[in-house]
Structure formats: structure tokens, C-alpha cells
N, CA, C and O atoms as a Tinker XYZ file with bonds, in Angstrom:
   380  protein
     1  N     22.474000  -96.421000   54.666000    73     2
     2  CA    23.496000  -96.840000   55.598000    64     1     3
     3  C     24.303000  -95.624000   56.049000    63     2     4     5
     4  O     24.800000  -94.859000   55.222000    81     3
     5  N     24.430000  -95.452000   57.369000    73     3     6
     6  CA    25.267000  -94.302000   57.591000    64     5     7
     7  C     26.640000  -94.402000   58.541000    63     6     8     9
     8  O     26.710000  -94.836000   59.691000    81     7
     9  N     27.574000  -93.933000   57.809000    73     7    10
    10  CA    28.706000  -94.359000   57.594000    64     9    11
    11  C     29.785000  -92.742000   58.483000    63    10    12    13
    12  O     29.825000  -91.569000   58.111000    81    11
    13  N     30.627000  -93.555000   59.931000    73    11    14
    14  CA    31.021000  -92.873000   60.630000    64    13    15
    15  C     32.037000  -91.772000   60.119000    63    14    16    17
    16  O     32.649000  -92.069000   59.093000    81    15
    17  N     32.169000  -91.150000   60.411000    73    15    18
    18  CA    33.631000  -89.690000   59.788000    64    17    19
    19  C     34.506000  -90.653000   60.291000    63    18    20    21
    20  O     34.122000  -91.528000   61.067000    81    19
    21  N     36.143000  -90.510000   59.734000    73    19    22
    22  CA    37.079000  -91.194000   59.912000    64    21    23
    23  C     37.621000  -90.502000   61.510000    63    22    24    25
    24  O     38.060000  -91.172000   62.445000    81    23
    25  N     37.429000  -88.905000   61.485000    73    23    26
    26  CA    37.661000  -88.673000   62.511000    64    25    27
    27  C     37.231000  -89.565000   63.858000    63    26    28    29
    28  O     37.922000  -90.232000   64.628000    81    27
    29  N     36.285000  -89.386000   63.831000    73    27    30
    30  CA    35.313000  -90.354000   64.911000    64    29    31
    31  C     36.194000  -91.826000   65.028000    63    30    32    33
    32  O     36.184000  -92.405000   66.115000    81    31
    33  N     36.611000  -92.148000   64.396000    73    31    34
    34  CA    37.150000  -93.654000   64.027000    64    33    35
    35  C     38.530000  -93.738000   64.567000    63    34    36    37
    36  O     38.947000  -94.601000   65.341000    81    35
    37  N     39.161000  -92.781000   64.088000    73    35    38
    38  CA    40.512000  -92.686000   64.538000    64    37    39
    39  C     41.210000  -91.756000   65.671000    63    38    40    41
    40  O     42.336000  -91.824000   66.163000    81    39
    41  N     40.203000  -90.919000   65.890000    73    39    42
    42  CA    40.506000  -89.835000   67.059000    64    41    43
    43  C     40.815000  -90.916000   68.367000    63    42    44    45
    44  O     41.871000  -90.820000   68.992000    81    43
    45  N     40.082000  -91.649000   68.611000    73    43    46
    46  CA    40.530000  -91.841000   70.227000    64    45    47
    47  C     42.034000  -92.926000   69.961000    63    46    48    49
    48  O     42.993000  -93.056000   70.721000    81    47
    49  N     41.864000  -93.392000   69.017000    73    47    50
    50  CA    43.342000  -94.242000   68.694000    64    49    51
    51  C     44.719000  -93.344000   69.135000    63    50    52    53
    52  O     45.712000  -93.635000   69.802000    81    51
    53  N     44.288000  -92.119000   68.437000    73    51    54
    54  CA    45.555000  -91.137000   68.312000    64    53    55
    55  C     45.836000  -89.984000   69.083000    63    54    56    57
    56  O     46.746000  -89.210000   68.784000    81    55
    57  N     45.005000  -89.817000   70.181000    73    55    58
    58  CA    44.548000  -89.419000   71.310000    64    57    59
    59  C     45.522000  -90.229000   72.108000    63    58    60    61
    60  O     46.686000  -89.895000   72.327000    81    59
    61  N     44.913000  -91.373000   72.540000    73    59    62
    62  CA    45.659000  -92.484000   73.557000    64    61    63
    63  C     47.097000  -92.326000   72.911000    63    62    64    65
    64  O     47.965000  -91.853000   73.644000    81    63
    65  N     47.427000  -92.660000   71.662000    73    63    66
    66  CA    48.730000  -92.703000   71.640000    64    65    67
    67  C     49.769000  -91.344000   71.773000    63    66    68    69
    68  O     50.923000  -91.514000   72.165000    81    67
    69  N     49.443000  -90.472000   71.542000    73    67    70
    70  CA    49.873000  -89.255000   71.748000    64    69    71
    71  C     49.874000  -88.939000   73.531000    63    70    72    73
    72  O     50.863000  -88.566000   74.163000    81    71
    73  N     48.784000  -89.146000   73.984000    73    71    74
    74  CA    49.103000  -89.205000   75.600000    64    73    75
    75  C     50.278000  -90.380000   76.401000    63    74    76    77
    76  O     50.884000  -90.372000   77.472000    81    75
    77  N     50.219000  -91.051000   75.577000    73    75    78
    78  CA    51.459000  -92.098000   76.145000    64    77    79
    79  C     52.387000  -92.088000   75.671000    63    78    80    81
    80  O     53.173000  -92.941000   76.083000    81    79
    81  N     52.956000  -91.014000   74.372000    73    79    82
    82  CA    54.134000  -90.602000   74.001000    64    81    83
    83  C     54.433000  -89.607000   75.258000    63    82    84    85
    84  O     55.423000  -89.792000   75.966000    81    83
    85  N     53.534000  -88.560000   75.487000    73    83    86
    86  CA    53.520000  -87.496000   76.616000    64    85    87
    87  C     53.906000  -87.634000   77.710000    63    86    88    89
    88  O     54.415000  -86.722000   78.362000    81    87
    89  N     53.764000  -88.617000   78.053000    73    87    90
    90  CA    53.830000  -89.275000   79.601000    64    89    91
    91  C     55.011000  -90.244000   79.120000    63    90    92    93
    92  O     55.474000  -90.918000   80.040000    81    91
    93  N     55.589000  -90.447000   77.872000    73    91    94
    94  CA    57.023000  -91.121000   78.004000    64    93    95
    95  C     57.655000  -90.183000   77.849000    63    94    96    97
    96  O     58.623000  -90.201000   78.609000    81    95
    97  N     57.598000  -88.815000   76.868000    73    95    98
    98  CA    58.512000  -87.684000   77.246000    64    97    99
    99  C     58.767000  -86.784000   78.253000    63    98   100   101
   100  O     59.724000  -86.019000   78.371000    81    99
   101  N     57.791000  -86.954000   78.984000    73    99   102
   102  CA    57.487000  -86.274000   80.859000    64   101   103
   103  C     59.148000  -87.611000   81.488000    63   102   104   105
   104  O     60.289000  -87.243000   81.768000    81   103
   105  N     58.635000  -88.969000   81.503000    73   103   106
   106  CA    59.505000  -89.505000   81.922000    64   105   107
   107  C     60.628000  -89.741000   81.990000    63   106   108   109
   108  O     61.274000  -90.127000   82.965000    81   107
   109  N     60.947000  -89.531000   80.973000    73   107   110
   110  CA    62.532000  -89.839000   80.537000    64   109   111
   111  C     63.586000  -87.888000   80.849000    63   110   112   113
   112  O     64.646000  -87.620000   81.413000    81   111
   113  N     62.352000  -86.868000   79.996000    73   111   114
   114  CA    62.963000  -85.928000   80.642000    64   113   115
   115  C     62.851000  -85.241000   82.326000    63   114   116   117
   116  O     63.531000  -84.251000   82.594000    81   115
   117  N     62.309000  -85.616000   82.954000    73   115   118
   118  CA    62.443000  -85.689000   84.294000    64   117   119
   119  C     62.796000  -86.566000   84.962000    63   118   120   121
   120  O     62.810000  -86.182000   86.131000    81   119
   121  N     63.305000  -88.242000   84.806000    73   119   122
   122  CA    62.984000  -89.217000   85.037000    64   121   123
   123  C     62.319000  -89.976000   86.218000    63   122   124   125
   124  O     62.691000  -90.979000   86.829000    81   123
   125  N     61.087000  -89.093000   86.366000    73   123   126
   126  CA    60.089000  -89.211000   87.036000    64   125   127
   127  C     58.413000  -89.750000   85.937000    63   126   128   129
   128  O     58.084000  -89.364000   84.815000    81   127
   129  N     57.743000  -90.700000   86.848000    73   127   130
   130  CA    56.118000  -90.771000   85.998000    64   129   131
   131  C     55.284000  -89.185000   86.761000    63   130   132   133
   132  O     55.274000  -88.597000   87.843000    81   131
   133  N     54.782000  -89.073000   85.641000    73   131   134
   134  CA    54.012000  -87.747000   85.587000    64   133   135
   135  C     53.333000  -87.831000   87.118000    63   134   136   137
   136  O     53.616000  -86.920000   87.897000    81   135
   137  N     52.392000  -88.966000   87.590000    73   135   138
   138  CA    51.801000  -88.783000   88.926000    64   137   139
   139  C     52.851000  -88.276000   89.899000    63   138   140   141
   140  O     52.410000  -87.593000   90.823000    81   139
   141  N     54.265000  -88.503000   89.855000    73   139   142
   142  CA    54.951000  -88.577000   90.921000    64   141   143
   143  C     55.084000  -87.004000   90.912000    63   142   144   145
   144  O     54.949000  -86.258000   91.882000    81   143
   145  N     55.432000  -86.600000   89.370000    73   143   146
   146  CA    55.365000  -84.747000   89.500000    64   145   147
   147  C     54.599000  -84.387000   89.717000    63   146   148   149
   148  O     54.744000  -83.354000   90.370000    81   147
   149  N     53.077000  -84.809000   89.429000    73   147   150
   150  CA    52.217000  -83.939000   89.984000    64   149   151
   151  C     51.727000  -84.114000   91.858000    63   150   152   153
   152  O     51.201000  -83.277000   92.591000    81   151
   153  N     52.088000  -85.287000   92.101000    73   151   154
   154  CA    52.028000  -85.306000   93.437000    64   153   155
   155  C     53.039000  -84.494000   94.424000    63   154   156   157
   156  O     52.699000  -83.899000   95.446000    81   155
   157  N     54.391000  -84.604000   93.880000    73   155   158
   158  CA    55.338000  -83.795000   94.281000    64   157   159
   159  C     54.786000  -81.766000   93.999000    63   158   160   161
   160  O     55.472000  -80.989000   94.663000    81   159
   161  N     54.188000  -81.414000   93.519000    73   159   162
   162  CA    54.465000  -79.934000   92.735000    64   161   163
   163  C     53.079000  -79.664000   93.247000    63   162   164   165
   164  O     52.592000  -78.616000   92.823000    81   163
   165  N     52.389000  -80.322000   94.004000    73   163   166
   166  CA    50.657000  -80.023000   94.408000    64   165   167
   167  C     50.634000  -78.791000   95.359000    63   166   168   169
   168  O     49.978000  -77.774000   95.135000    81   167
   169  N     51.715000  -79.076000   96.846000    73   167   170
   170  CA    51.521000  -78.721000   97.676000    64   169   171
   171  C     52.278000  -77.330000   97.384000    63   170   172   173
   172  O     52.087000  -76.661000   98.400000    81   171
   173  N     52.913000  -76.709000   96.634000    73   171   174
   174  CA    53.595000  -75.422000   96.042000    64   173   175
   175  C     52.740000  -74.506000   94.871000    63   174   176   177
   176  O     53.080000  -73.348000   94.629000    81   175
   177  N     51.686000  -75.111000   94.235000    73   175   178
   178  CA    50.958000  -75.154000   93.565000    64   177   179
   179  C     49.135000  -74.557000   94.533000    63   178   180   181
   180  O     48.302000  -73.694000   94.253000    81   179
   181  N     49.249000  -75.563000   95.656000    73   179   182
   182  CA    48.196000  -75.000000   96.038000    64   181   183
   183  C     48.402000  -73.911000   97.166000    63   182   184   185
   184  O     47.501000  -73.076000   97.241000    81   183
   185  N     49.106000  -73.833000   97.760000    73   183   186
   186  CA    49.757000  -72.958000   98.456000    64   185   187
   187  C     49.878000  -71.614000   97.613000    63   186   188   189
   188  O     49.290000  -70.677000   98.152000    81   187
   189  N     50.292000  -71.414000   96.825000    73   187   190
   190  CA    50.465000  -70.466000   95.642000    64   189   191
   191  C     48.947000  -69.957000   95.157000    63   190   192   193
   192  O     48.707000  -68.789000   94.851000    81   191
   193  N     48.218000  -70.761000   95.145000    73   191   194
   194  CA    46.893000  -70.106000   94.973000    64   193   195
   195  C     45.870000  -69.744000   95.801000    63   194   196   197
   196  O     44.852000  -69.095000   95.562000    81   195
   197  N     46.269000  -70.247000   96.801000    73   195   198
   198  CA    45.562000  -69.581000   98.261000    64   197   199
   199  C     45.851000  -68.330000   98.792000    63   198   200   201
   200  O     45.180000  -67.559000   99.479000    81   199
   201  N     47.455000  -68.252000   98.154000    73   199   202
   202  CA    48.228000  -66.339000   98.370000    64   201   203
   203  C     47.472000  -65.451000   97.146000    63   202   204   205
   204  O     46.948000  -64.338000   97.165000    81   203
   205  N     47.629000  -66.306000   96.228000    73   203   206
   206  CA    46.444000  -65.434000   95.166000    64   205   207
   207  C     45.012000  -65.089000   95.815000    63   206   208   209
   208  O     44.798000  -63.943000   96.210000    81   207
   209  N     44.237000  -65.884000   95.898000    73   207   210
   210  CA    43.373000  -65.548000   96.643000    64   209   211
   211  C     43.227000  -64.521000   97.470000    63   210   212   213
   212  O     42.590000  -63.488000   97.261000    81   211
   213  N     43.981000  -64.902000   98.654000    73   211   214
   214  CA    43.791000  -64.160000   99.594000    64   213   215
   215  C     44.921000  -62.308000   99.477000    63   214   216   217
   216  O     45.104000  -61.345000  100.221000    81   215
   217  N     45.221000  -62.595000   98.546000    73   215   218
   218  CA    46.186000  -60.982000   98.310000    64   217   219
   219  C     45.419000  -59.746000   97.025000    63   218   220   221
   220  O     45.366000  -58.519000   96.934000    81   219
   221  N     44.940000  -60.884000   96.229000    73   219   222
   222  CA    43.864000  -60.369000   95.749000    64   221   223
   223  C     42.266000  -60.155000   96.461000    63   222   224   225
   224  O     41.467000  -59.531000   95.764000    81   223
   225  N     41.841000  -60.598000   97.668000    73   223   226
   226  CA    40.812000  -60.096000   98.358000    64   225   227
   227  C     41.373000  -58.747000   99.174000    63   226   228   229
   228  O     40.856000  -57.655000   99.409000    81   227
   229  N     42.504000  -59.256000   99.454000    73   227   230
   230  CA    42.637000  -57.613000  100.546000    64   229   231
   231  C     42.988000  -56.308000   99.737000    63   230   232   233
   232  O     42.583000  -55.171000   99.979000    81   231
   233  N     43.891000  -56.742000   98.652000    73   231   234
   234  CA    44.401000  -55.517000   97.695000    64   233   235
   235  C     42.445000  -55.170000   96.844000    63   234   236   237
   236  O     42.396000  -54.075000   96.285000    81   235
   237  N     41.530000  -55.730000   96.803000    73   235   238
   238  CA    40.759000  -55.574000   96.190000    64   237   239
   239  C     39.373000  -54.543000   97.135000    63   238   240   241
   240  O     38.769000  -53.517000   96.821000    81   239
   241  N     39.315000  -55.450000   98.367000    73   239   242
   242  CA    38.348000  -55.116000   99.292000    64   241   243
   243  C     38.913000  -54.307000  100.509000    63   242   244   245
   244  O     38.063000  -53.743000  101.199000    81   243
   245  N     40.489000  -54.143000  100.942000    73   243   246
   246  CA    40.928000  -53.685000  102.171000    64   245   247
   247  C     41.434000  -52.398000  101.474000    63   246   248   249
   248  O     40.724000  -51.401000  101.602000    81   247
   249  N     42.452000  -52.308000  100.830000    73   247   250
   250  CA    43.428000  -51.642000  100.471000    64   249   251
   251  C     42.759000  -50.806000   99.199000    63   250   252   253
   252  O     43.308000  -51.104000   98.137000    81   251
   253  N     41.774000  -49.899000   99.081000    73   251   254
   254  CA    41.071000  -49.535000   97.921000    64   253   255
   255  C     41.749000  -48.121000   98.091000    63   254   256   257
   256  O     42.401000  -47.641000   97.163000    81   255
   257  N     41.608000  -47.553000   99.125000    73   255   258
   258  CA    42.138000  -46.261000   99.160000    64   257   259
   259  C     43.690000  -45.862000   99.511000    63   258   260   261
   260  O     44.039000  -44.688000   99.629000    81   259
   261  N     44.587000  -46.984000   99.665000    73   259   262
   262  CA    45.980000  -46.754000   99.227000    64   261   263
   263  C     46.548000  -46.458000   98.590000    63   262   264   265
   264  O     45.971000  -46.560000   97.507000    81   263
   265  N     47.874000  -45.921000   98.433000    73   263   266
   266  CA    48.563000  -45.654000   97.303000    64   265   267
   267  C     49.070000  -47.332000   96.210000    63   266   268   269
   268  O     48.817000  -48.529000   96.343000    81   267
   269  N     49.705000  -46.673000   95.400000    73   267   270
   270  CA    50.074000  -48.698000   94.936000    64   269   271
   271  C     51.323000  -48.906000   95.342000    63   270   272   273
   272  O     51.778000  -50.030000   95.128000    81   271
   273  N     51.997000  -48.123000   95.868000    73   271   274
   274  CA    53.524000  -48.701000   96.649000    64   273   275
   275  C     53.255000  -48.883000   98.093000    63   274   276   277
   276  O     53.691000  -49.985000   98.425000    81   275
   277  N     52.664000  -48.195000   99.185000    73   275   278
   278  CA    52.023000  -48.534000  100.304000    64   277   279
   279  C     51.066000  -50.035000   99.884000    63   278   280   281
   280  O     50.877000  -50.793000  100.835000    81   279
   281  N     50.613000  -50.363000   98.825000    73   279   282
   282  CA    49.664000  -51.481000   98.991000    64   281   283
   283  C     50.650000  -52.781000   98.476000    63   282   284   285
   284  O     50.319000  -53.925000   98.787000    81   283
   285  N     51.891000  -52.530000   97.662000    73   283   286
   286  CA    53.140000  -53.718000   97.437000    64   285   287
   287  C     53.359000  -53.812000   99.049000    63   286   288   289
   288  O     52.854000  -54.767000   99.637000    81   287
   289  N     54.055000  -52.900000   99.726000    73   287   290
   290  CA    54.276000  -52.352000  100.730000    64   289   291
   291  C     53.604000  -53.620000  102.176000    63   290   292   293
   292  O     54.186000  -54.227000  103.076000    81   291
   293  N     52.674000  -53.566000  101.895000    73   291   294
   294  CA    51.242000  -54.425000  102.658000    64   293   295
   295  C     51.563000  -55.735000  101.874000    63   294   296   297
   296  O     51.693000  -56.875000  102.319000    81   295
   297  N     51.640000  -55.365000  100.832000    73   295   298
   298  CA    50.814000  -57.436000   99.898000    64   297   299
   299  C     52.087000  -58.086000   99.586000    63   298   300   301
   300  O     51.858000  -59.294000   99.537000    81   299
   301  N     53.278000  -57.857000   99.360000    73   299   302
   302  CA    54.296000  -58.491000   99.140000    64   301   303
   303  C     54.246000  -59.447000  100.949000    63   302   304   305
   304  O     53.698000  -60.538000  101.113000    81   303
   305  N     54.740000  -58.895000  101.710000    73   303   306
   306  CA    54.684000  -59.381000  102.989000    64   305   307
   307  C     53.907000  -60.411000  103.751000    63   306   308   309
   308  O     54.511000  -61.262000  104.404000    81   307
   309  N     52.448000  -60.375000  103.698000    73   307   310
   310  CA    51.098000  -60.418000  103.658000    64   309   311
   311  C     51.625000  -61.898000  101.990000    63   310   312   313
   312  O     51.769000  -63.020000  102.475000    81   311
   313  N     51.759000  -61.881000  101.041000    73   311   314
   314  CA    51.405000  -62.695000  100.202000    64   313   315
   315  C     52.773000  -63.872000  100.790000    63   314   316   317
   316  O     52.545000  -65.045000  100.492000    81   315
   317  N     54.017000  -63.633000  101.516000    73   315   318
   318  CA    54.664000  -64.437000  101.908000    64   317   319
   319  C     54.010000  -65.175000  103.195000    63   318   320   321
   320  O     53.912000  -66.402000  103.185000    81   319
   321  N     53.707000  -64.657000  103.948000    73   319   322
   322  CA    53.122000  -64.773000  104.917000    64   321   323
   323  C     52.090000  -65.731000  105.110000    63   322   324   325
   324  O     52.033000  -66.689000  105.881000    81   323
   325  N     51.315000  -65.312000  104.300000    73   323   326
   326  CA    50.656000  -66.784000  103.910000    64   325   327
   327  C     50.592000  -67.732000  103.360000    63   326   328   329
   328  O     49.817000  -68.658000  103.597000    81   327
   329  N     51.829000  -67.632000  102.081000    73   327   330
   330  CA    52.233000  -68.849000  101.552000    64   329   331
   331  C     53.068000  -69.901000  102.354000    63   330   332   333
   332  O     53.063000  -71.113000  102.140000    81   331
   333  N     53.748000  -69.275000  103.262000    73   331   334
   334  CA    54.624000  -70.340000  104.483000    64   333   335
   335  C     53.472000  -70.775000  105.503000    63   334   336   337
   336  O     53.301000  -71.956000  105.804000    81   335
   337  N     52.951000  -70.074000  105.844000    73   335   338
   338  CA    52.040000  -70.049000  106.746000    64   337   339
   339  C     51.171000  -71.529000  106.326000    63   338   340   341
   340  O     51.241000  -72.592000  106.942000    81   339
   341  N     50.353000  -71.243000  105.105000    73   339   342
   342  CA    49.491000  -72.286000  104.163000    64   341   343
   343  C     50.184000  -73.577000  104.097000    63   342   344   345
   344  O     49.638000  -74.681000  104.086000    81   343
   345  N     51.368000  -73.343000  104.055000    73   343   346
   346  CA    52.318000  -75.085000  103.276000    64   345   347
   347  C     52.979000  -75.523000  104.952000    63   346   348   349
   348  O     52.934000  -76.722000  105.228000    81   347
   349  N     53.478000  -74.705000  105.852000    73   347   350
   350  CA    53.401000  -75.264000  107.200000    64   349   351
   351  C     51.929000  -76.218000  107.891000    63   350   352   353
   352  O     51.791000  -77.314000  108.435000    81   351
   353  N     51.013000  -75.075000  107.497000    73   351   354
   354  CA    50.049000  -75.847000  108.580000    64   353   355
   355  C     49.178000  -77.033000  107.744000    63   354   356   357
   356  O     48.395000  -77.839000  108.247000    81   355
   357  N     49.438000  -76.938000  106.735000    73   355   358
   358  CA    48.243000  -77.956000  105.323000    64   357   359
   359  C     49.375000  -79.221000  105.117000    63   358   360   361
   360  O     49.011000  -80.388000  104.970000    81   359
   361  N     51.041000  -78.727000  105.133000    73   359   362
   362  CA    51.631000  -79.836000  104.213000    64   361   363
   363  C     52.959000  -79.676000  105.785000    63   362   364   365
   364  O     53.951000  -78.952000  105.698000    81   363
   365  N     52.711000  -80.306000  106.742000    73   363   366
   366  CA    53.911000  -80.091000  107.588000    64   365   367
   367  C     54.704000  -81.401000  106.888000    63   366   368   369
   368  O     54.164000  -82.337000  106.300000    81   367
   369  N     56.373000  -81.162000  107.160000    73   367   370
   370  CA    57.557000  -81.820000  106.480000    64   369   371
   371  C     57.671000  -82.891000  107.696000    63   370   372   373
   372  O     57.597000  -82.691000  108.908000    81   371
   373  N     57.907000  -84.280000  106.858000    73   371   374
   374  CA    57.602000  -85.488000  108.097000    64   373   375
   375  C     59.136000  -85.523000  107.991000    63   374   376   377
   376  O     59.780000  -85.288000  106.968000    81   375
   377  N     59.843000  -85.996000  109.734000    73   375   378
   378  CA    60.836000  -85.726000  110.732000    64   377   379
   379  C     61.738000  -86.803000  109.364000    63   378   380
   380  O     62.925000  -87.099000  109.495000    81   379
């Protein structure tokens, strides 16, 4: 007869309950449900990684033979630039 590990037995019990403690301490200290933060925090979030992206392609592939203050110089600007740019034209603010 072969006989399951307790782990196996009790893991998803304490799993589930630990995620719904999580999502009651998300709630109460934000007093928001977790979907609403993550729906709210998406569009700053993805915006933010599209400036990664794209500041790390030019500082990587454009800017090789710059100095590194001429290339802040370029990518600070350039990394704003497209983060407004990205969250204007992807997430415009309704009237």
C-alpha cells in the first residue's frame, strides 16, 4: 500500500490559506482588493519597462562609443521621453 507524504496532503490546504491571509493583509493595509492594485499600478509598471527596454537598446547598440556622462546626458532624457510618451499614447486619461 503506498501511502502519500503529509506534505502532499497538506500543502495545498496551507497554500490556499496563506494566499487568502495575503490578499486580506494587501486589503485592509491598502484598503483596496489586490486586483484593483494591480489593475491600478499596470499602466506605470508597463510603461516603466518599455523605457527599460528601449534605453537599454540605445545605451547598448547606439551609444557604444560615448563617454558615460554624454550617454546619461542622451538616456536620462530619451528614458523620460518615452515613458510619457508610452503611458500618453497606450493609457490616454478619460475626460
Amino acid at each position: 500500500m503506498h501511502r502519500l507524504p503529509l506534505d502532499e496532503i497538506a500543502a495545498p490546504a496551507i497554500v490556499g490559506r496563506r494566499e487568502r491571509a495575503e490578499r486580506e493583509l494587501l486589503k485592509r493595509a491598502v484598503g483596496l482588493p489586490p486586483s484593483r492594485v494591480l489593475r491600478d499600478t499596470f499602466p506605470s509598471f508597463f510603461c516603466a519597462t518599455v523605457m527599460l527596454l528601449i534605453v537599454l537598446a540605445v545605451r547598448v547598440y547606439v551609444l557604444t562609443d560615448y563617454s558615460r556622462l554624454l550617454s546619461i546626458i542622451i538616456l536620462v532624457p530619451l528614458g523620460a521621453i518615452v515613458y510619457v510618451s508610452t503611458f500618453v499614447v497606450l493609457f490616454p486619461r478619460e475626460p
